[in-house]
PDB file as gemmi writes it, atoms N, CA and C in Angstrom:
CRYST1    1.000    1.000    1.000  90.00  90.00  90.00 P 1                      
ATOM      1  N   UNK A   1      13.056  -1.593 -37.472  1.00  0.00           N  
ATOM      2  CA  UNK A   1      13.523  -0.777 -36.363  1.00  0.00           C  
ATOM      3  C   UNK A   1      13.698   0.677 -36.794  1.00  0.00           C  
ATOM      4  N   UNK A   2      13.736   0.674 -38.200  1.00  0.00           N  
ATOM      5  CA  UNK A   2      14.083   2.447 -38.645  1.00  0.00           C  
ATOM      6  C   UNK A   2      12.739   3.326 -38.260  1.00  0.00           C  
ATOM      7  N   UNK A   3      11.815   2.341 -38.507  1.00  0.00           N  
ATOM      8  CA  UNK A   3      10.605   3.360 -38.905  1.00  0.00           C  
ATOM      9  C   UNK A   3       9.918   3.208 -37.656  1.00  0.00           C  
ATOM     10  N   UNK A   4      10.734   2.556 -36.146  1.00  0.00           N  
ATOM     11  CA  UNK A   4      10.588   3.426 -34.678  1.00  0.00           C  
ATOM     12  C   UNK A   4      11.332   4.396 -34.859  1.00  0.00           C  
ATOM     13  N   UNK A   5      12.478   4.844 -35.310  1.00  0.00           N  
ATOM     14  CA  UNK A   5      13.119   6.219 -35.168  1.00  0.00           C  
ATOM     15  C   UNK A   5      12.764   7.143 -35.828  1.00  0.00           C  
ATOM     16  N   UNK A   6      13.090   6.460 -37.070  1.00  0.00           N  
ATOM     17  CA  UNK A   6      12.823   7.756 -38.130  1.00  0.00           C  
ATOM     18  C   UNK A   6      11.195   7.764 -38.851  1.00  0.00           C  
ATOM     19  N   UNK A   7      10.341   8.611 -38.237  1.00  0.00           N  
ATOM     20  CA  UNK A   7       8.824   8.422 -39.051  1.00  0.00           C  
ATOM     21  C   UNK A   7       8.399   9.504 -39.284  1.00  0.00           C  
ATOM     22  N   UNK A   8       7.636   9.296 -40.217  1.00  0.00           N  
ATOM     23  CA  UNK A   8       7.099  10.663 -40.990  1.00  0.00           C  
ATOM     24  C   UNK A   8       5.988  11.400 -40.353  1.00  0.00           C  
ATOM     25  N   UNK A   9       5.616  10.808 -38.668  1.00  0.00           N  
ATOM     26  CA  UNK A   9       4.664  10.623 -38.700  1.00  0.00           C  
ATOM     27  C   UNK A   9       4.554  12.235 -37.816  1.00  0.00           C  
ATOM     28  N   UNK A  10       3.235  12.868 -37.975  1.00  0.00           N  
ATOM     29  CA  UNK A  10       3.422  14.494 -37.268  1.00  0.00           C  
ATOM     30  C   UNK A  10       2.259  13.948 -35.956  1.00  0.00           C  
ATOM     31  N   UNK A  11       3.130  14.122 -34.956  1.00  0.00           N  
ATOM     32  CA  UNK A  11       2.476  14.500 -33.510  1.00  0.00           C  
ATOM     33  C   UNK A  11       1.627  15.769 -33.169  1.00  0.00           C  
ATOM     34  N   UNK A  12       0.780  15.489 -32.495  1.00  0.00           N  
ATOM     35  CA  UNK A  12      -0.016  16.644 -31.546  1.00  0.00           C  
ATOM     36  C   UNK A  12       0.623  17.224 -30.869  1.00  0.00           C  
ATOM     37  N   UNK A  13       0.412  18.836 -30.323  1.00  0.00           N  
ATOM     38  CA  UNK A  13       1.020  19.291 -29.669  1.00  0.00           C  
ATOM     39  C   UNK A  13       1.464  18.971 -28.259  1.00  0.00           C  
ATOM     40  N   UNK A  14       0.380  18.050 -27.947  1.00  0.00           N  
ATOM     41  CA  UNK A  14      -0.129  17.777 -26.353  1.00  0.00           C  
ATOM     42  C   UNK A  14       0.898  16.595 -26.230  1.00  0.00           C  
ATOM     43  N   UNK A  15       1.324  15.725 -27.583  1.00  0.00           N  
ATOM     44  CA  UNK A  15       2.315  14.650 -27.775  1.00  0.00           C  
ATOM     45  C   UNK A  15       3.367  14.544 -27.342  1.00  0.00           C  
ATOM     46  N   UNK A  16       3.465  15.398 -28.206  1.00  0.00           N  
ATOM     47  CA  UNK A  16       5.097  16.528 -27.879  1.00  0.00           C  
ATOM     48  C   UNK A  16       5.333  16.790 -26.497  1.00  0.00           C  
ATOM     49  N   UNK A  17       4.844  17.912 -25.892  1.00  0.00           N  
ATOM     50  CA  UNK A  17       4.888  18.210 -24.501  1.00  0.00           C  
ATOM     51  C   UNK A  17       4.662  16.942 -23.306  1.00  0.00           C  
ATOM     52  N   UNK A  18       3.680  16.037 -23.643  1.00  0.00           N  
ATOM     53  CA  UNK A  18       3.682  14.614 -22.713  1.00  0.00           C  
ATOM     54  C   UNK A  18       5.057  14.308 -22.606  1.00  0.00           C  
ATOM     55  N   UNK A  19       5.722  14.057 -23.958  1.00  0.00           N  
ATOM     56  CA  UNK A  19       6.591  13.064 -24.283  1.00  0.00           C  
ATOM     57  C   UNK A  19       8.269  13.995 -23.373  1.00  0.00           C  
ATOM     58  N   UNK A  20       8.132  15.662 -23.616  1.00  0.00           N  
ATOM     59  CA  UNK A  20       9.284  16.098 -23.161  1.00  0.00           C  
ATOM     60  C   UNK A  20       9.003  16.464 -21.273  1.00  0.00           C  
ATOM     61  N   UNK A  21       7.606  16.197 -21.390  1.00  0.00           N  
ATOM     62  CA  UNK A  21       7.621  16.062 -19.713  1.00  0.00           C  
ATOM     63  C   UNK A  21       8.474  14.879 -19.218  1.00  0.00           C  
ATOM     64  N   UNK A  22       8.121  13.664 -20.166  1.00  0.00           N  
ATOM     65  CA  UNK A  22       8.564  12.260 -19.490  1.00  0.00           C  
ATOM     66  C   UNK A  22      10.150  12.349 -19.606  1.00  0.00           C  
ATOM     67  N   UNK A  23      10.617  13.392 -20.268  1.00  0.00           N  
ATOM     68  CA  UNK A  23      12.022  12.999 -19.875  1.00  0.00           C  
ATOM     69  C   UNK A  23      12.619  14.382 -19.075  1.00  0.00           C  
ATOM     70  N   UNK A  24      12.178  14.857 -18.930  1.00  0.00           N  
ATOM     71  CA  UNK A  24      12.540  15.825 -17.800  1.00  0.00           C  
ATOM     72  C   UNK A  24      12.051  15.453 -16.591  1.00  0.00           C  
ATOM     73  N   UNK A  25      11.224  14.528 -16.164  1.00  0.00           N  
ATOM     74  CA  UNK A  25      10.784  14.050 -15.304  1.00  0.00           C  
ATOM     75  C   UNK A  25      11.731  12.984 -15.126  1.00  0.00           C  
ATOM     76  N   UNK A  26      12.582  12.047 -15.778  1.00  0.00           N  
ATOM     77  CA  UNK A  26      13.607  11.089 -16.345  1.00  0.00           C  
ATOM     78  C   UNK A  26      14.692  11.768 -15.581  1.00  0.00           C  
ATOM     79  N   UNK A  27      15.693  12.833 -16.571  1.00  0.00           N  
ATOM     80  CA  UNK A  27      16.658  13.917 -16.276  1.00  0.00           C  
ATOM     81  C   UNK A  27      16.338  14.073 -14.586  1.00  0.00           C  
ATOM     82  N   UNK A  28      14.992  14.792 -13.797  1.00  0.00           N  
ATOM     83  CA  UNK A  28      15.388  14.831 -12.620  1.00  0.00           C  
ATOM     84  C   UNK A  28      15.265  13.762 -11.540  1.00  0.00           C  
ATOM     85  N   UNK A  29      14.672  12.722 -12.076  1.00  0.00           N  
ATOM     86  CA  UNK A  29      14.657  11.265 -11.004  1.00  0.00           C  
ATOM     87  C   UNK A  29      16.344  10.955 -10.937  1.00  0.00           C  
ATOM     88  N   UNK A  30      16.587  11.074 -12.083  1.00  0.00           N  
ATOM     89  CA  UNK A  30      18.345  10.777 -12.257  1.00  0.00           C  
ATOM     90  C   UNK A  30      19.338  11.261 -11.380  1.00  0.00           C  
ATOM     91  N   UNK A  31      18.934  12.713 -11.716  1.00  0.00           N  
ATOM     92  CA  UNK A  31      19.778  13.545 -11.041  1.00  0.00           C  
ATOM     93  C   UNK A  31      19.854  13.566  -9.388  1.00  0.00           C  
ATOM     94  N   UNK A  32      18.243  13.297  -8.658  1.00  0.00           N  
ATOM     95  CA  UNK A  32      18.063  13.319  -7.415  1.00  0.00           C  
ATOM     96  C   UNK A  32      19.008  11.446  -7.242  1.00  0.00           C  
ATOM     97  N   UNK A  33      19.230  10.363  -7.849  1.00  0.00           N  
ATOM     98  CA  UNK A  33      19.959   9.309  -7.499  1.00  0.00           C  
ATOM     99  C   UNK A  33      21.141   9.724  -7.304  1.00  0.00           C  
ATOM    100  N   UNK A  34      21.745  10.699  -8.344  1.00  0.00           N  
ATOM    101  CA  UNK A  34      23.583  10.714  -8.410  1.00  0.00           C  
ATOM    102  C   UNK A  34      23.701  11.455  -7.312  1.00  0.00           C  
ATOM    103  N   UNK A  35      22.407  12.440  -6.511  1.00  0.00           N  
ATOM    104  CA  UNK A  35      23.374  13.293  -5.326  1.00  0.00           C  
ATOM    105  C   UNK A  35      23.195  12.395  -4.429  1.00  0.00           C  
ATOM    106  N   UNK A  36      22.206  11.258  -4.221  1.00  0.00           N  
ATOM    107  CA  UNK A  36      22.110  10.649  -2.953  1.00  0.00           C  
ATOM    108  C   UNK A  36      22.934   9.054  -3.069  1.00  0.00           C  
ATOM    109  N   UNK A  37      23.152   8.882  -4.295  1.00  0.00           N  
ATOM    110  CA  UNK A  37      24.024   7.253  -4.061  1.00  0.00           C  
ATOM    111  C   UNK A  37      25.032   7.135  -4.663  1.00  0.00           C  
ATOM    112  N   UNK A  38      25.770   8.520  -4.926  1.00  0.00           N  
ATOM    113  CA  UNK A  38      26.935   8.808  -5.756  1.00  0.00           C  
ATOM    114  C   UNK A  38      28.140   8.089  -5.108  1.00  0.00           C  
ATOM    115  N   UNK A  39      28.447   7.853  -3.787  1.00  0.00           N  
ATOM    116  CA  UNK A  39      28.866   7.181  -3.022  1.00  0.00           C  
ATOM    117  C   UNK A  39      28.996   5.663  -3.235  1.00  0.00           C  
ATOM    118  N   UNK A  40      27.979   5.459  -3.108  1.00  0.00           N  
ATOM    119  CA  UNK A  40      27.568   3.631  -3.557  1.00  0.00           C  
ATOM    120  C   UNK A  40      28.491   3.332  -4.204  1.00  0.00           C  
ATOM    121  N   UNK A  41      29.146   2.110  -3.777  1.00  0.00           N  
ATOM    122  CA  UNK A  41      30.235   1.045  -4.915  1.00  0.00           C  
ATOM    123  C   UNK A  41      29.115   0.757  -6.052  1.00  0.00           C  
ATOM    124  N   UNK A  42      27.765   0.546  -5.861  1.00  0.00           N  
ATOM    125  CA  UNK A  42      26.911  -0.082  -7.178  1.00  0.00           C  
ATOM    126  C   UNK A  42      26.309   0.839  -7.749  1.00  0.00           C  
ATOM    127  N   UNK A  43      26.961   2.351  -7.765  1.00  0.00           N  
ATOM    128  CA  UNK A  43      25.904   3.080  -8.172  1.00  0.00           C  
ATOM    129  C   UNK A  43      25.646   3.031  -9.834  1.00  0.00           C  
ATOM    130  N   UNK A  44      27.334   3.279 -10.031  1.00  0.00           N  
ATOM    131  CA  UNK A  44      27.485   3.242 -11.823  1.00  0.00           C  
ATOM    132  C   UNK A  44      26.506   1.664 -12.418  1.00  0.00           C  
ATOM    133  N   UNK A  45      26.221   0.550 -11.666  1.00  0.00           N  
ATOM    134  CA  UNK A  45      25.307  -0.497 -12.232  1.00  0.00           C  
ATOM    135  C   UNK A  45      23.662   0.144 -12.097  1.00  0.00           C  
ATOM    136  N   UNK A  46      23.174   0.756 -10.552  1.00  0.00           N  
ATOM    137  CA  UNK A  46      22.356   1.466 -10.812  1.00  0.00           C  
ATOM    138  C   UNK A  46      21.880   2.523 -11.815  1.00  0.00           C  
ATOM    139  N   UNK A  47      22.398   3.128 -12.150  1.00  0.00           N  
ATOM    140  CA  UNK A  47      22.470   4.422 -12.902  1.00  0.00           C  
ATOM    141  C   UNK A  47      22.383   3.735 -14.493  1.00  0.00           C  
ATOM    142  N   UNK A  48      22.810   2.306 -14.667  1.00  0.00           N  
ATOM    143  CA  UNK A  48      22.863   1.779 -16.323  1.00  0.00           C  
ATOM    144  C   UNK A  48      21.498   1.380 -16.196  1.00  0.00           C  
ATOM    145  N   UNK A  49      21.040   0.381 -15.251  1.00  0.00           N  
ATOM    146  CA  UNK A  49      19.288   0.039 -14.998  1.00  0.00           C  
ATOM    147  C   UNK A  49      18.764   1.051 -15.160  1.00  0.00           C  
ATOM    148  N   UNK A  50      18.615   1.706 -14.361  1.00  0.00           N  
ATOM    149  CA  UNK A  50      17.682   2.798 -14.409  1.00  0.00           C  
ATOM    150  C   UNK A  50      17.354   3.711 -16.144  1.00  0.00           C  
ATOM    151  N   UNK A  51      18.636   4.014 -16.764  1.00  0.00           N  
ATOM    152  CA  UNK A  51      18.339   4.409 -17.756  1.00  0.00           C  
ATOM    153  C   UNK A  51      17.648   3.496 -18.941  1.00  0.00           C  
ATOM    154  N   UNK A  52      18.407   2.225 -18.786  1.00  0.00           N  
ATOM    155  CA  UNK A  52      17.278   1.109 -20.089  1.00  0.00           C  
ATOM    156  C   UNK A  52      16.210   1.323 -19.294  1.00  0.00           C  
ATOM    157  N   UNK A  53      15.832   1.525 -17.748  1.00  0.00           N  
ATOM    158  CA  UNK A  53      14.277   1.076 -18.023  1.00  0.00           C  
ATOM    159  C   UNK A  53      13.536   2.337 -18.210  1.00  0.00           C  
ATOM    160  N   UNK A  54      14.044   3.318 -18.186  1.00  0.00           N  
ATOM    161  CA  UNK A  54      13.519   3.981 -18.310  1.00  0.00           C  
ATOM    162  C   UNK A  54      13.388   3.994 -19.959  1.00  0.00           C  
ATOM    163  N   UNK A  55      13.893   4.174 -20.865  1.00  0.00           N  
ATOM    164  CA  UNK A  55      13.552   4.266 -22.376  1.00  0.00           C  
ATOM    165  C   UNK A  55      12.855   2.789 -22.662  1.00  0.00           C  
ATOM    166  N   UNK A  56      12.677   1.705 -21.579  1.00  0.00           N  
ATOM    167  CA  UNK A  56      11.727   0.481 -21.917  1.00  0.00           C  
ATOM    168  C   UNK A  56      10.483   0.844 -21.626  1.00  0.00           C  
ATOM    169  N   UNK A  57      10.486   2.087 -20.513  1.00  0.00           N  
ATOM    170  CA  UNK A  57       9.096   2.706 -20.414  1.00  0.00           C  
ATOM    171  C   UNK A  57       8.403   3.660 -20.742  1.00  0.00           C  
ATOM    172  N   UNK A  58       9.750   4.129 -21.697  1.00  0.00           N  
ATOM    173  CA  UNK A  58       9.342   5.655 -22.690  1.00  0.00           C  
ATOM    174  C   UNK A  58       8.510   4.542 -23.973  1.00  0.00           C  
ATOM    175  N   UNK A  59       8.976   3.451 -24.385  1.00  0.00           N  
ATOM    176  CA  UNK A  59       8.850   2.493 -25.452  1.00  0.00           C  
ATOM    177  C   UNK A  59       7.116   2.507 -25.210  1.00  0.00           C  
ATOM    178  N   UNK A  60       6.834   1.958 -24.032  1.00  0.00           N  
ATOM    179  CA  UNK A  60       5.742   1.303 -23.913  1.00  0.00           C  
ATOM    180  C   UNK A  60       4.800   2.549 -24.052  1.00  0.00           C  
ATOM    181  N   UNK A  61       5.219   3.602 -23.363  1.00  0.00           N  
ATOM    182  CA  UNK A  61       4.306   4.693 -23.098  1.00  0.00           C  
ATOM    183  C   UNK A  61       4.578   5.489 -24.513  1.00  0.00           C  
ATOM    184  N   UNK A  62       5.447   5.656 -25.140  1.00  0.00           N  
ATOM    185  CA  UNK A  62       4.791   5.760 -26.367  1.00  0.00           C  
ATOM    186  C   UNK A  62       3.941   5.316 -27.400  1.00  0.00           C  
ATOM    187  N   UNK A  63       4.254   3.886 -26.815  1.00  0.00           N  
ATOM    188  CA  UNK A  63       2.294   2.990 -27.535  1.00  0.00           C  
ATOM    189  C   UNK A  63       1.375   3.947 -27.105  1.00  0.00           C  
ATOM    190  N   UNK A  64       1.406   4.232 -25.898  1.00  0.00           N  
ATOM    191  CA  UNK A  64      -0.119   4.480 -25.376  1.00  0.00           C  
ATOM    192  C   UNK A  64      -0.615   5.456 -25.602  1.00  0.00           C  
ATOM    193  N   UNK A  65       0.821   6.328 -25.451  1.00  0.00           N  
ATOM    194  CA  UNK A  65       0.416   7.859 -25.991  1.00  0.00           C  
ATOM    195  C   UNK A  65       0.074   7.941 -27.470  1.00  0.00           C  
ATOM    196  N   UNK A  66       0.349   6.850 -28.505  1.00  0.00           N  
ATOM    197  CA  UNK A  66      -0.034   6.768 -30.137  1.00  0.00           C  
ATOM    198  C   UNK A  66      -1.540   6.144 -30.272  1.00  0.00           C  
ATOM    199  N   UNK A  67      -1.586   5.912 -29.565  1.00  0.00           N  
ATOM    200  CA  UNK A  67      -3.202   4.684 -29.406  1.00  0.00           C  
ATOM    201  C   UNK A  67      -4.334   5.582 -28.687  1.00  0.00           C  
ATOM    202  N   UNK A  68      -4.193   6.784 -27.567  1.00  0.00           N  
ATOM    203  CA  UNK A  68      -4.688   7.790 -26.908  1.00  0.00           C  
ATOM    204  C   UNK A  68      -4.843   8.952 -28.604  1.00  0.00           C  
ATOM    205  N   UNK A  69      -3.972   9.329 -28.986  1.00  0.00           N  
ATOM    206  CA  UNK A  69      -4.192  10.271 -29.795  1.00  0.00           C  
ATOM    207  C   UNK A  69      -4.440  10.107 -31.055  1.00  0.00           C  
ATOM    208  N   UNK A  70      -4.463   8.627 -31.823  1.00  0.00           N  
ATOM    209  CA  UNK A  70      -4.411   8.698 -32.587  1.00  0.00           C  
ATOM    210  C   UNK A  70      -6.048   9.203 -33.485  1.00  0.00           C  
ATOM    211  N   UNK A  71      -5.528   9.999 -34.608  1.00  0.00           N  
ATOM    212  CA  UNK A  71      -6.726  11.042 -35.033  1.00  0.00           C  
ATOM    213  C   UNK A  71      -7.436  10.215 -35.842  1.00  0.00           C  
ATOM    214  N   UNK A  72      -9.114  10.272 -35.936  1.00  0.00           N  
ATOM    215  CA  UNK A  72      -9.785   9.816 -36.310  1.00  0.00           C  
ATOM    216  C   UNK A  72      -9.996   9.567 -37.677  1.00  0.00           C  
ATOM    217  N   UNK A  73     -10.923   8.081 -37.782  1.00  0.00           N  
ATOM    218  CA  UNK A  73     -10.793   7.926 -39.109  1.00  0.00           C  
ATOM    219  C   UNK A  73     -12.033   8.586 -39.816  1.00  0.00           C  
TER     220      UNK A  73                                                      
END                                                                             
């Protein structure tokens, strides 16, 4: 599990920027829930879903984005 966090490994530029789109894209899906269901008795259970799945789909899509770029042999 370390060497998903911590890797030596150097990204592309285009990596990088994919990867900080997907969470600013994350940050404002979020933000547009808390002004519209802030109300909701279930929101605080919403708001815990939403964030695991979202890093279950940063997980996956960082496969794809490593398997898309990875540099030739």
């Amino acid at each position: 599990m370390a060497k998903l966090w911590l890797t030596d490994r150097v990204y592309s530029v285009w990596e990088y920027l994919i990867r900080i789109a997907y969470w600013v894209a994350v940050i404002f899906i979020s933000s547009l829930y808390l002004q519209h269901y802030s109300e909701q008795n279930w929101f605080k259970m919403g708001l815990i879903l939403g964030s695991i799945l979202s890093v279950v789909v940063f997980l996956g899509f960082a496969r794809i984005l490593d398997h898309l770029f990875k540099p030739p042999k």
